[in-house]
Legacy VTK file of the C-alpha trace (Angstrom):
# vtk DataFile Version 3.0
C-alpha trace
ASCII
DATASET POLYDATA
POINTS 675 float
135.697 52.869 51.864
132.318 53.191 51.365
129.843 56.153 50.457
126.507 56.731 51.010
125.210 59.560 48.797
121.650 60.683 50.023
120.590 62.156 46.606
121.007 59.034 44.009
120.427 56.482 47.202
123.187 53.856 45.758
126.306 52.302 46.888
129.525 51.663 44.823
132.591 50.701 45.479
135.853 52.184 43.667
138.427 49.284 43.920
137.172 45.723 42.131
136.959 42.759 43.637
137.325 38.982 42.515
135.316 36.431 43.021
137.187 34.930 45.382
136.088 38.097 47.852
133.138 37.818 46.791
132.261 34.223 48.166
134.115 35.178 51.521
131.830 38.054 51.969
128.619 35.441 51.055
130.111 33.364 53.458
129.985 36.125 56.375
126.896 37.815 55.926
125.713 33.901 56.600
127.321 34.206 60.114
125.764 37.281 60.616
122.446 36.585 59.682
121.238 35.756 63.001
122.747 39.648 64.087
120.301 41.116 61.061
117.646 38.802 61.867
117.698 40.825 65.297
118.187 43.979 64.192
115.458 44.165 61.512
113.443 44.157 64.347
114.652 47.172 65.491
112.771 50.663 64.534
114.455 54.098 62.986
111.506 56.131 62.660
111.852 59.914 60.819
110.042 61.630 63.303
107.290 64.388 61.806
109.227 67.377 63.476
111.757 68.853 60.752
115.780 67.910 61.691
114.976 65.209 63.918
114.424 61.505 64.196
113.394 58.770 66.425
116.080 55.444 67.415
114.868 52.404 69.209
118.018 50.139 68.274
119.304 47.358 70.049
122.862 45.712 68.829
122.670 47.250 65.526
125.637 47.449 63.207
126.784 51.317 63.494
126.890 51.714 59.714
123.824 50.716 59.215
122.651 53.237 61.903
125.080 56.026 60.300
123.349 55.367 57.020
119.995 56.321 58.230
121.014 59.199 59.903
122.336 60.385 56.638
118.530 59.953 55.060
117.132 61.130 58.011
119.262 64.303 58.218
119.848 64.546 54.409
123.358 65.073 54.459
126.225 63.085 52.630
128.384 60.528 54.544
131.522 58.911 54.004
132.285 56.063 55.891
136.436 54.665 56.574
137.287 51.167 56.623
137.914 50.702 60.128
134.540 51.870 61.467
132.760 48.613 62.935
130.778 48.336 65.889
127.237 47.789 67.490
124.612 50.212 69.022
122.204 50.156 71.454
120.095 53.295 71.309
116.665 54.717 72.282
116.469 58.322 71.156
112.978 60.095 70.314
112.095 63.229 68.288
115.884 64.568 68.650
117.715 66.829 66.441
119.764 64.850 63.687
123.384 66.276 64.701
122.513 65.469 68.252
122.104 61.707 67.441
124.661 61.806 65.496
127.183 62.867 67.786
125.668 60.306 70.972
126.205 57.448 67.984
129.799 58.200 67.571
130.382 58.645 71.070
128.758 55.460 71.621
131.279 53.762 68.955
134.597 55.320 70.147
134.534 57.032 65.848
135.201 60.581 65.049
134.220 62.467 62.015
135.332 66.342 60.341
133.221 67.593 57.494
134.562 68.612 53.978
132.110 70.572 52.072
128.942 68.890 51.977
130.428 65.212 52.769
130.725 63.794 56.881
133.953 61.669 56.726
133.164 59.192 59.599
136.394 57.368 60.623
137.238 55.222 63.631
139.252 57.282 67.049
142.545 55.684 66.019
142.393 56.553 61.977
141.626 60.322 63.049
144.879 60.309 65.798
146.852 58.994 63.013
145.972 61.395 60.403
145.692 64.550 62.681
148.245 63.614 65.298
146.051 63.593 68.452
143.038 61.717 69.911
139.611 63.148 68.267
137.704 62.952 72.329
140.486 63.451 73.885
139.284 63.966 77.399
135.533 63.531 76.569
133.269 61.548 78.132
129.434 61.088 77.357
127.125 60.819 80.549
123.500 60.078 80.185
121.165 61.530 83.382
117.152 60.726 83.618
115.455 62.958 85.736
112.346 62.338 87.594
111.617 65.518 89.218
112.856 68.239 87.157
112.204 69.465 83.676
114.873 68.294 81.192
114.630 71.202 78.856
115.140 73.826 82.088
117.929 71.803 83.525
119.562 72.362 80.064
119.544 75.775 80.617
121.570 75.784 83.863
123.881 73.282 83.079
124.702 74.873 79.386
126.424 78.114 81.690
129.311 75.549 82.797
129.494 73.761 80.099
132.876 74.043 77.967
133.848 75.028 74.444
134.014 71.628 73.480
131.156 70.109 75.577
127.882 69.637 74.569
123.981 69.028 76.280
121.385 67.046 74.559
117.566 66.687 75.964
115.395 64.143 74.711
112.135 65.433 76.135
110.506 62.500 75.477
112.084 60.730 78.255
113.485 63.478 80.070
116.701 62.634 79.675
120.089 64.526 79.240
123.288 63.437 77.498
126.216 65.330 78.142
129.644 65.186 76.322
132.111 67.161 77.795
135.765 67.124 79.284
135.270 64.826 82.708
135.729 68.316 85.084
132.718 69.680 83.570
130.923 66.382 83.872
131.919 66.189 87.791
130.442 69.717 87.762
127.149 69.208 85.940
126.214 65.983 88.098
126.725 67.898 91.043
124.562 70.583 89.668
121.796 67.725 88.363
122.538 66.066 92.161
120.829 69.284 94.092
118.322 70.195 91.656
117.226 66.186 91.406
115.010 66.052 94.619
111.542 65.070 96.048
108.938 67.575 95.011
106.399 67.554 97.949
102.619 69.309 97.689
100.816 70.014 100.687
97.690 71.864 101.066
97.014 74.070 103.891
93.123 74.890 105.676
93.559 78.527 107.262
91.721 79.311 110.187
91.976 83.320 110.400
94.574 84.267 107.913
93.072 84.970 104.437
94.323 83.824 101.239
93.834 86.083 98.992
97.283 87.584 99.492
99.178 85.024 100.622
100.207 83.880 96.379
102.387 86.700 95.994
103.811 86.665 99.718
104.992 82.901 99.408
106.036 82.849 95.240
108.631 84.985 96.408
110.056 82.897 98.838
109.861 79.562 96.652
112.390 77.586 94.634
112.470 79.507 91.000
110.823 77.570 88.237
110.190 74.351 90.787
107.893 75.206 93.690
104.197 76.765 92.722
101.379 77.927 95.014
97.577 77.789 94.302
94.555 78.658 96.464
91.037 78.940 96.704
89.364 81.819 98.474
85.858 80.144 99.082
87.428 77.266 101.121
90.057 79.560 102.557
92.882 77.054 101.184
96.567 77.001 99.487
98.425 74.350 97.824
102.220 74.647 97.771
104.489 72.617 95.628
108.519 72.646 96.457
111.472 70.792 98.375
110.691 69.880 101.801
113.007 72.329 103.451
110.690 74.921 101.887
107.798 73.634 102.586
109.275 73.763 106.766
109.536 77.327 106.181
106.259 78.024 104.532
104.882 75.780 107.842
106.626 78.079 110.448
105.282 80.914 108.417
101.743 80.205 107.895
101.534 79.230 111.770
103.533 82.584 112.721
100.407 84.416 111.337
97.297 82.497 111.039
96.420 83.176 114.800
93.185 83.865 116.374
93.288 87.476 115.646
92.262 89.739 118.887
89.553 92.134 118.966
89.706 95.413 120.916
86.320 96.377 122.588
86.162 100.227 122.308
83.898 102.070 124.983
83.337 105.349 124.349
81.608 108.405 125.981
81.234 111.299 124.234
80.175 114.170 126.714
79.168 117.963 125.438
80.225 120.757 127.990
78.216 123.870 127.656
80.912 126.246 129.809
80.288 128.641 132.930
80.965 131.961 132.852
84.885 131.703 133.909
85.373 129.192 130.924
83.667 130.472 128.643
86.442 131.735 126.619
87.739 128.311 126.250
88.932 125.940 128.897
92.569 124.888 129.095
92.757 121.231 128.756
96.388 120.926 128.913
96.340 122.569 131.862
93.969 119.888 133.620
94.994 116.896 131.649
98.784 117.025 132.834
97.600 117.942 136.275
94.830 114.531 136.598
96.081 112.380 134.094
99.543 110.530 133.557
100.058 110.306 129.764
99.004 113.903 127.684
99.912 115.301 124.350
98.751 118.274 122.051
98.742 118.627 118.787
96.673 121.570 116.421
93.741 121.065 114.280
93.527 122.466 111.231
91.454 125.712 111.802
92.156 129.215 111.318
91.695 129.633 115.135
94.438 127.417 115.618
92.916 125.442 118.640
94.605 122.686 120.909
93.178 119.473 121.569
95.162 117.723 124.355
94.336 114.030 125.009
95.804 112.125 128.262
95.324 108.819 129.894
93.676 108.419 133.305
95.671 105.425 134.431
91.952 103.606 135.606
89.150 102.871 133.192
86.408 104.753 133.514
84.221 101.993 133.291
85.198 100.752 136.927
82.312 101.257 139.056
82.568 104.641 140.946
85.111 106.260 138.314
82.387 107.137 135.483
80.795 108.946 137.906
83.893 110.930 139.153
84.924 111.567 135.524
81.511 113.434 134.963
82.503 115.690 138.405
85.419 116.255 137.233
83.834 117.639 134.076
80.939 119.157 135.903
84.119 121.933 137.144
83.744 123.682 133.399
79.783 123.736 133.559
76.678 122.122 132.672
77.652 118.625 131.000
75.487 116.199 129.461
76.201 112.615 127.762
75.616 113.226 124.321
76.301 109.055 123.428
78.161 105.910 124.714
79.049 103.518 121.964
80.251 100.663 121.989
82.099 98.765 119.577
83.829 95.697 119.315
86.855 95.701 116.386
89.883 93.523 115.412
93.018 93.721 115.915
94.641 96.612 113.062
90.861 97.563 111.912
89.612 100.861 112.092
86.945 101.359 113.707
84.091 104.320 112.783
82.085 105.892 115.286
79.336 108.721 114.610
77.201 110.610 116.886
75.230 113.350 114.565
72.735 113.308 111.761
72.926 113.012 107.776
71.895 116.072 106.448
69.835 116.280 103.071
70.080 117.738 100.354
68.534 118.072 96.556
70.381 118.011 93.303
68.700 118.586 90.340
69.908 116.948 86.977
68.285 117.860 83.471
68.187 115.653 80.095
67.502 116.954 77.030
64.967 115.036 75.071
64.440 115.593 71.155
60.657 116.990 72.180
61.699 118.193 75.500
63.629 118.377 78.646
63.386 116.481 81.534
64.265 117.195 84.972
65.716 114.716 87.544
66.334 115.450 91.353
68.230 113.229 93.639
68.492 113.361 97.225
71.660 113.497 98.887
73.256 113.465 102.222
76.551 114.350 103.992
77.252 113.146 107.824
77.305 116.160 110.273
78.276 115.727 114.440
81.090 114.060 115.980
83.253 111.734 113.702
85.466 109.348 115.979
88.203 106.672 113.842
89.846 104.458 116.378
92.753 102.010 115.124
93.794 99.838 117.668
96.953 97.506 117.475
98.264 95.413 120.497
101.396 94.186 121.421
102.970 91.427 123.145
102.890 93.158 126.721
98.981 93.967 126.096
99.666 97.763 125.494
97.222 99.227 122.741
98.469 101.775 120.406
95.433 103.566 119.572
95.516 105.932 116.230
92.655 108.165 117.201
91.417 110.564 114.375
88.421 112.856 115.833
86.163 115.116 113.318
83.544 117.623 113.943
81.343 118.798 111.591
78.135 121.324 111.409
76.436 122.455 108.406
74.505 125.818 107.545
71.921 126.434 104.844
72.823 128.637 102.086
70.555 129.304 98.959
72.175 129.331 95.570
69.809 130.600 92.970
70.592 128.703 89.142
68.314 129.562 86.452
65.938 131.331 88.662
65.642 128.143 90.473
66.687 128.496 94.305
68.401 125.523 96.252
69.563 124.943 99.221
72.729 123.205 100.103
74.946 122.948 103.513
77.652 124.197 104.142
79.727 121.806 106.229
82.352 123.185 108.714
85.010 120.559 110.150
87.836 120.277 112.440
89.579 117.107 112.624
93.140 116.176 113.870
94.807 112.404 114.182
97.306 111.618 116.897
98.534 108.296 118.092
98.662 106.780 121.902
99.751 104.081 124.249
97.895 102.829 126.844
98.056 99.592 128.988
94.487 96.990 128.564
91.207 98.696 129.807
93.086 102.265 130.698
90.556 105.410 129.646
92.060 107.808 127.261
90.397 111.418 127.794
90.515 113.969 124.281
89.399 117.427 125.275
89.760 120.593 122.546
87.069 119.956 120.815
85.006 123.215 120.202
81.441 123.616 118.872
79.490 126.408 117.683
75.785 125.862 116.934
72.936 128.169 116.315
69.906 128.018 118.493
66.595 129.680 116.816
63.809 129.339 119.483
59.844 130.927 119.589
57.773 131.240 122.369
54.626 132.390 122.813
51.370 132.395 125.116
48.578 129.960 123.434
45.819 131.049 122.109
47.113 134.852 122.744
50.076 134.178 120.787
47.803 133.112 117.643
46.033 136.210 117.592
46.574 138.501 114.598
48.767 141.585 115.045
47.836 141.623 118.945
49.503 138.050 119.494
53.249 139.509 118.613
52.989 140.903 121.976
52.686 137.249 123.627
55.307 135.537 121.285
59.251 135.959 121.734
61.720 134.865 119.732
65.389 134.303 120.504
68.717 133.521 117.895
71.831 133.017 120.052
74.955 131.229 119.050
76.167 128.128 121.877
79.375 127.835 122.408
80.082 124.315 123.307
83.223 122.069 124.468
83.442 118.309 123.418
85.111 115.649 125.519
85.626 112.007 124.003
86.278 109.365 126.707
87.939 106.047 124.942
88.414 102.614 126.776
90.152 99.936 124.846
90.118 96.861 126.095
91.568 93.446 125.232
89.320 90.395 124.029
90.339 87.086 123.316
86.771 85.757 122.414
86.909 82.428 124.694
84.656 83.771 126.726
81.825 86.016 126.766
82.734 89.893 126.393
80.799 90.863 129.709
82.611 88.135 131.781
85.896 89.216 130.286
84.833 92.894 131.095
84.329 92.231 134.642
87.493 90.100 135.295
89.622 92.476 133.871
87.514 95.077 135.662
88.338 93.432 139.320
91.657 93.387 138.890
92.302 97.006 137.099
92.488 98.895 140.334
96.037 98.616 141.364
97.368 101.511 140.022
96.605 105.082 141.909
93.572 105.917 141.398
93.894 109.834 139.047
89.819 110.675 139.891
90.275 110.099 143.479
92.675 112.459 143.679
91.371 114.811 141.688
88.322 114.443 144.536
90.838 114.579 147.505
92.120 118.041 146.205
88.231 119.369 145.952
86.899 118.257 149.009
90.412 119.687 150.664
89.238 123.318 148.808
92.545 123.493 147.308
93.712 124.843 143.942
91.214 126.428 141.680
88.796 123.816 141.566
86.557 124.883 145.117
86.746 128.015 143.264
84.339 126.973 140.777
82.440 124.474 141.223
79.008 123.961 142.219
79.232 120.736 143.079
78.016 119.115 145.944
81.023 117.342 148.059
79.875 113.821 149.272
80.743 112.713 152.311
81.360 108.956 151.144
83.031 108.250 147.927
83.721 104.436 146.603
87.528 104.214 146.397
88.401 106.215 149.396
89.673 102.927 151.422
86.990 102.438 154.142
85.729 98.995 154.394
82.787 99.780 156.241
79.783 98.031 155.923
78.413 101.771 155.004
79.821 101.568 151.353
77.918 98.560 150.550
74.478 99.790 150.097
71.194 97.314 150.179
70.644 96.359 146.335
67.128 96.748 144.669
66.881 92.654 145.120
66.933 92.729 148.846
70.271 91.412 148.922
73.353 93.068 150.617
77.225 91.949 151.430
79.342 93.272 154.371
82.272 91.497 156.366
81.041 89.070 158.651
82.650 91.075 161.632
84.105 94.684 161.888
87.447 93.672 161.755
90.152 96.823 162.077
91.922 96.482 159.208
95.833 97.426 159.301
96.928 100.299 158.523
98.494 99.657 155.264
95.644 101.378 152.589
96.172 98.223 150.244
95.007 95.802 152.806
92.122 98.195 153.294
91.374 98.560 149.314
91.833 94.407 148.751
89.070 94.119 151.606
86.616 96.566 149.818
87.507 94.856 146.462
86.358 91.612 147.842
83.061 92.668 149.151
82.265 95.127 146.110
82.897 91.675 143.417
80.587 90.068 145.718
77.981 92.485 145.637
78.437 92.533 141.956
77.724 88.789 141.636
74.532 89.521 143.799
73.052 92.303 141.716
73.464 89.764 138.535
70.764 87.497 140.140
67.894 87.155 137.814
64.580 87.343 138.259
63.388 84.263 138.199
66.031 83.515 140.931
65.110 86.562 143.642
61.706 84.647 143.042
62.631 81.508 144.741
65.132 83.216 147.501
62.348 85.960 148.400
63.092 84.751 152.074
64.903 86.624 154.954
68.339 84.718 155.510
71.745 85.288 157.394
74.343 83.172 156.097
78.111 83.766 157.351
80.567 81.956 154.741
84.207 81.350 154.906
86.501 80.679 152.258
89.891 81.028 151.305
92.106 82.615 148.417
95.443 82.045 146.345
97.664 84.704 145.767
96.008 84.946 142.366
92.931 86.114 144.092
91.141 82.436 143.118
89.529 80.613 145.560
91.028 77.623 147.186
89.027 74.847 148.005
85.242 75.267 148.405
83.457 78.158 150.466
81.898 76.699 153.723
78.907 77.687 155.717
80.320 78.803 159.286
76.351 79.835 160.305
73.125 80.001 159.382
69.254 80.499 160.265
67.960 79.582 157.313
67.749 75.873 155.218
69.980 74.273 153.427
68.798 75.332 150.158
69.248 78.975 151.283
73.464 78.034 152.573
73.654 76.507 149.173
72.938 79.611 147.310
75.225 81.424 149.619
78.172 79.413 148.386
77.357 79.562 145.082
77.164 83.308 145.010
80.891 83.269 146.811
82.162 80.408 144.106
80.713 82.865 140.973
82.162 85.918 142.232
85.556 84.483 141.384
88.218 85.296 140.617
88.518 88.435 143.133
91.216 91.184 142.275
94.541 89.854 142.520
96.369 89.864 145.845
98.233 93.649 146.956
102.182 92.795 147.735
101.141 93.339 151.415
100.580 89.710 152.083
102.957 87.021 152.526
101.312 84.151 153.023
99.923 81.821 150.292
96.664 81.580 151.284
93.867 84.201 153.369
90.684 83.308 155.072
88.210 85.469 154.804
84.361 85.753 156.262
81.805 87.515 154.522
77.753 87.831 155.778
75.194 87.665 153.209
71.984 89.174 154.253
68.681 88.551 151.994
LINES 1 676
675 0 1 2 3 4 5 6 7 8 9 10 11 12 13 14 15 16 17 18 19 20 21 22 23 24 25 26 27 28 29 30 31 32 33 34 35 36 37 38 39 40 41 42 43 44 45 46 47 48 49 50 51 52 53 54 55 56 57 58 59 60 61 62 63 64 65 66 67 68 69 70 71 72 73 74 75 76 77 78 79 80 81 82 83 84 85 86 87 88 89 90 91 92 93 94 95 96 97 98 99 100 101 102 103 104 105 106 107 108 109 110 111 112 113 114 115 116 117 118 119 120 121 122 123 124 125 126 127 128 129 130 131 132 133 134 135 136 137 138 139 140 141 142 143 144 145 146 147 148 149 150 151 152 153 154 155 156 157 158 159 160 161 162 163 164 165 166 167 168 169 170 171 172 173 174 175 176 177 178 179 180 181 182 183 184 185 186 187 188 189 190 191 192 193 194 195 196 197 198 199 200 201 202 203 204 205 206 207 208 209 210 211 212 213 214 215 216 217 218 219 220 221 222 223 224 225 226 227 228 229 230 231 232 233 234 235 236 237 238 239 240 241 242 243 244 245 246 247 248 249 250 251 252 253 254 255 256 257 258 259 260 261 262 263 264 265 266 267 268 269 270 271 272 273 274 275 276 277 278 279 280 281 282 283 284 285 286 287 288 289 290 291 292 293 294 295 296 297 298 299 300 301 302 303 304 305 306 307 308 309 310 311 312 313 314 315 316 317 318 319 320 321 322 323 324 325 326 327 328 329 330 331 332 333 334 335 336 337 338 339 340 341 342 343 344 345 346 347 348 349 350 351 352 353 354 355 356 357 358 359 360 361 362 363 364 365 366 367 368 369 370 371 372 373 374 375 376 377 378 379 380 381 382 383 384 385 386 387 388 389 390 391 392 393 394 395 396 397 398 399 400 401 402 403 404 405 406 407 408 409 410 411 412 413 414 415 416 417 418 419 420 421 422 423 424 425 426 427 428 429 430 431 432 433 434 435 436 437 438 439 440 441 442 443 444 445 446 447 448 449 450 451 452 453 454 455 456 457 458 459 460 461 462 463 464 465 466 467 468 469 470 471 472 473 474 475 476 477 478 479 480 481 482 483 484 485 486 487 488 489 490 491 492 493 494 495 496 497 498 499 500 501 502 503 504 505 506 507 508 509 510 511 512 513 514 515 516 517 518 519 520 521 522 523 524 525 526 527 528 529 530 531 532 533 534 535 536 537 538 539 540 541 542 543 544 545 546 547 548 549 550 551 552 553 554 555 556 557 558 559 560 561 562 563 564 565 566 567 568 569 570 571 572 573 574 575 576 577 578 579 580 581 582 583 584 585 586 587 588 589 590 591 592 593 594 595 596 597 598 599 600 601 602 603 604 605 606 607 608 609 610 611 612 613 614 615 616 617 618 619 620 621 622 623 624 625 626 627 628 629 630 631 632 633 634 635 636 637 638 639 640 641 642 643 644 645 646 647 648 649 650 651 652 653 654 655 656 657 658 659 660 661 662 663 664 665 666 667 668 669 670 671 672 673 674
């Protein structure tokens, strides 16, 4: 046996030998010269790192490699008879113990430790002494990983690991060894197996979608401690880093929501009502709303007088030609109204959007330093919004309905004097009402919010001039009046739809042709006043037309000669049948047509400034496009003039779409263009 004491750094043996011995040992350490020759070659470096060491070994007797873990580690070895062996090894900066343990794995040897002595001894000397097997059922598997982190692989595979087992990282490398009963082996391969895979990175350009805070969003959703996301907010980009399977869900994701985003073009009309006599105690909107419009709620705004603003939905927009104008009679049944604005504003999808229609009111505040000679006074104007306060929030849905959060606010301010160190100042006093409420409405249907009541103060002088100027005689030709207005507020909101591939007026007017399907809620209202019924011939002065547009005559009367000389009207006087829808899709066709006409532009009713005739024909799809080109059926004009004709018919499409009244595929129609 042979010890190897770290302190004094000597060998000695404790039984003598002869000489004999002696020359047989000579004698092999000759044969094995050519072993050493190749092993001196080999490296055992103390590493700098306290406990550990560094192994690049390659068939190197074991006890020579014990012995210089014993320096390395500083500990006291004792090594049996039987050990023998070679070693191939390439460990670096690993703990001492570790290495020890992989090198007696490596040789089939065991070891115990008595005091401060390691008694190294071959597999078979230790089942002899202790009666059973010192690895037993150990085994010693090395993995190299190429994708995951050593060190955090440890971690997981330490949790199944058993009592006896053991996990070594050289970081280095990035390699684990693991000794352990076979079972737990099976078990930690299987566990290296899934966690070993292809880390992909792929960086993503968003079109709409910002970035910002997307990191948080898809860190969540990521493999822990493998995949990573970065972006970069000026190019709009993010890089993700995981397994491919993730990286197919962050695709479907990122496409899900990085879609052109909608925008929601918001018209509004905001329309003051100073009320007659009858309504002049307040007008019942509830009343009216659920009698003309299809859609109404109420709700209370937070004033003491505990007022109700009802809002409904007229079923049309208000913007089709004809309706604006029978929204304003309808109003005109309350008294004397007046368009107070008509924004319009173009939003995105989920944005709020702010209207106001008032003033900013000003106001001083004064602000005083104290110097160490004196004190100086600062003023700073201010100013706080006053009028009519309109936040619209529209969100759309698959089946292009809006929901529309609608949050209305009026405000008026009075002067009051507050006097502060005999200093006077003048601040407002701001009165509001607001309420919030949301609605659904289908694309391009009006939305009509009545309740709102305003009180202003009207201070007025009057006088004769010159006479009025006059000293003490000129009170007798001045007047003065202070009266308090009572007032009635009526917001009229229509959302509509925009994808942004086209232009917002052409979108306008094609959704515009084809809106008018649906009963029409004004024309009614119209049919029940010029009948006399109800309450409103009761008050009304309004004047009861004898034509109306909507009212399903397809007379060439409707169709009144433009300002450009230009006019549309059937080519005959067909009778049309008696169904109403046949007569409304006739009038619909004619009216687009006339529409296309009045958008002729100067510059063109310069070069057509001739009288002309011109009798087209062309036919349409059930879609209300036309099919095939239009063609000139007669003329008494040139050919420049027919050209124009059919060019007028080909931009006037697409017409409304067809009523369910017609079967066929196709439908000729004739239209005469006069100029």
């Amino acid at each position: 046996m042979i010890i190897y004491n770290n302190r004094r750094r000597q060998a000695c043996r404790f039984k003598s030998h002869d000489v004999y011995k002696l020359l047989t040992l000579c004698v092999c350490a000759l044969f094995l010269f050519s072993g050493i020759a190749f092993a001196q070659n080999q490296e055992i470096k103390k590493s700098a790192k306290s406990g550990t060491t560094s192994i690049d070994v390659k068939g190197m007797d074991v006890i020579d490699v014990l012995k210089i873990l014993a320096d390395d580690g500083g500990f006291n070895i004792s090594i049996g008879s039987n050990v023998s062996g070679r070693v191939t090894l390439f460990l670096k900066d690993i703990n001492v113990w570790d290495a020890l343990e992989i090198v007696l794995a490596a040789g089939n040897l065991a070891y115990e430790k008595k005091g401060d002595i390691i008694y190294v001894m071959s597999d078979r000397d230790y089942e002899l002494k202790y009666g059973n097997k010192y690895w037993d059922k150990r085994r010693l598997k090395v993995f190299t990983l190429k994708y995951r982190s050593a060190a955090k692989v440890k971690e997981m595979l330490l949790q199944v690991a058993s009592s006896v087992g053991k996990v070594i990282v050289d970081e280095a490398t990035n390699t684990i060894v693991v000794i352990d009963v076979e079972e737990r082996i099976y078990q930690m391969a299987d566990i290296i197996a899934r966690l070993e895979r292809p880390i992909e990175t792929k960086v993503y350009e968003l079109d709409y979608l910002p970035v910002k805070n997307l990191e948080q969003q898809l860190s969540q959703t990521l493999t822990k401690d493998v995949g990573f996301v970065k972006i970069d907010e000026i190019s709009n980009k993010i890089i993700v880093t995981d397994y491919a399977e993730k990286l197919e869900q962050v695709d479907k994701f990122l496409s899900a929501f990085d879609e052109k985003p909608l925008q929601v073009l918001i018209d509004s009309k905001i329309v003051e009502i100073k009320p007659s006599r009858k309504f002049y105690s307040g007008i019942n909107w509830d009343h009216w709303i659920k009698k003309y419009f299809k859609v109404t709620e109420t709700f209370t705004i937070p004033t003491t007088s505990a007022e109700k603003l009802s809002i409904g939905a007229t079923g049309v927009p208000v913007g089709e030609p004809g309706q604006y104008s029978g929204m304003l009679e309808f109003l005109e049944i309350f008294g004397e109204s007046r368009v107070l604005s008509s924004p319009r504003i173009l939003v995105v999808n989920n944005q709020e959007a702010k209207i106001l229609v008032g003033t900013k009111d000003a106001y001083i505040t004064s602000s005083v330093s104290q110097s160490d000679s004196s004190a100086i006074t600062s003023q700073e104007v201010n100013y706080v919004d006053v009028g009519v306060k309109l936040y619209v929030t529209p969100t759309i849905n698959r089946k292009g309905y809006i929901t529309l959060k609608i949050k209305p606010e009026i405000s008026s301010s009075e002067r009051k004097q507050i006097t502060s160190d005999d200093k006077i100042t003048e601040i407002p006093i701001v009165s509001t009402s607001e309420a919030e409420t949301t609605v659904m409405v289908k694309d391009g249907v009006s939305v009509i919010i009545g309740g709102l009541r305003k009180v202003s103060r009207d201070k007025e002088r009057k006088q004769v001039p010159v006479l009025g100027k006059i000293p003490f005689l000129g009170a007798l030709f001045r007047n003065k009046s202070d009266e308090w207005i009572k007032s009635e507020l009526v917001i009229v909101l229509t959302p509509r739809i925009i994808s942004g591939d086209k232009s917002i007026e052409m979108e306008i007017n094609e959704k515009m042709a084809g809106a008018m399907g649906e009963t029409e809620v004004l024309d009614e209202f119209r049919k029940d006043y010029k009948a006399g019924g109800d309450d409103l011939a009761q008050d009304s002065g309004l004047k009861q037309n004898s034509q109306y547009p909507g009212d399903g005559k397809a007379s060439g009367k409707v169709f009144e000669k433009q300002n450009n000389n230009m006019m549309a009207e059937p080519a005959s006087a067909p009778t049309p049948p008696a169904d109403k829808d046949r007569e409304w899709y006739y009038s619909k066709i004619i009216e687009k047509i006339r529409q296309t006409l009045s958008f002729v532009s100067a510059e063109g009713r310069e070069e057509i400034n001739v009288k002309a005739n011109i009798k087209v024909k062309f036919s349409l799809d059930k879609d209300g496009k036309i099919d095939g080109e239009p063609r000139v059926v007669s003329s008494d004009t040139d050919e420049r003039m027919d050209n124009v004709a059919k060019e007028i018919i080909r931009q006037s499409s697409p017409f409304p779409s067809v009523p369910y009244y017609r079967q066929d595929d196709k439908e000729v129609f004739e239209v005469l263009l006069m100029f």
